[in-house]
Phi, psi and omega in degrees: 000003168094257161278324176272154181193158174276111187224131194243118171247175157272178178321295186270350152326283148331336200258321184269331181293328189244013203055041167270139201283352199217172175247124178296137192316144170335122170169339203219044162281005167219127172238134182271149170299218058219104184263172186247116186318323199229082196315311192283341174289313202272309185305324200275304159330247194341315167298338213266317204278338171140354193289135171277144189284175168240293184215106166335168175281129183218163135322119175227063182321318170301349180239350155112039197204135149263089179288146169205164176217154194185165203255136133270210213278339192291316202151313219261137204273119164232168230212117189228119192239157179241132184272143160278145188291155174256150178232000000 
């Protein structure tokens, strides 16, 4: 898929994943992947552009990525990642 992917968590998977303390309403069983050069430069865009933040950009080492999540105006939740260098 290039840049883009797919990831099927459950419900409450997700929810730990982006740090939410509750599982958020039926709605958010698909999230899209894209990734990017820069999570926090592209992360700061987007907010800038209207996308709601979600979960800041952090480091996720177990999955090998620096991730952020954010909203559109809809609702619907994606996910824009970076591979971390390997050493």
């Amino acid at each position: 898929m290039g840049t883009a992917g797919l990831e099927l968590f459950s419900r409450a998977a997700f929810a730990s994943a982006i740090g939410e303390a509750a599982l958020a309403p039926l709605g958010r069983e698909t999230v899209l992947d894209f990734e990017v050069d820069d999570v926090d430069a592209t992360y700061a865009d987007l907010v800038e552009r209207g996308a709601t933040p979600v979960a800041a950009p952090q480091d996720r080492p177990a999955w090998g990525v620096r991730a952020a999540n954010l909203a559109d105006p809809d609702g619907h939740h994606f996910e824009i990642y970076s591979k971390l260098p390997t050493s």
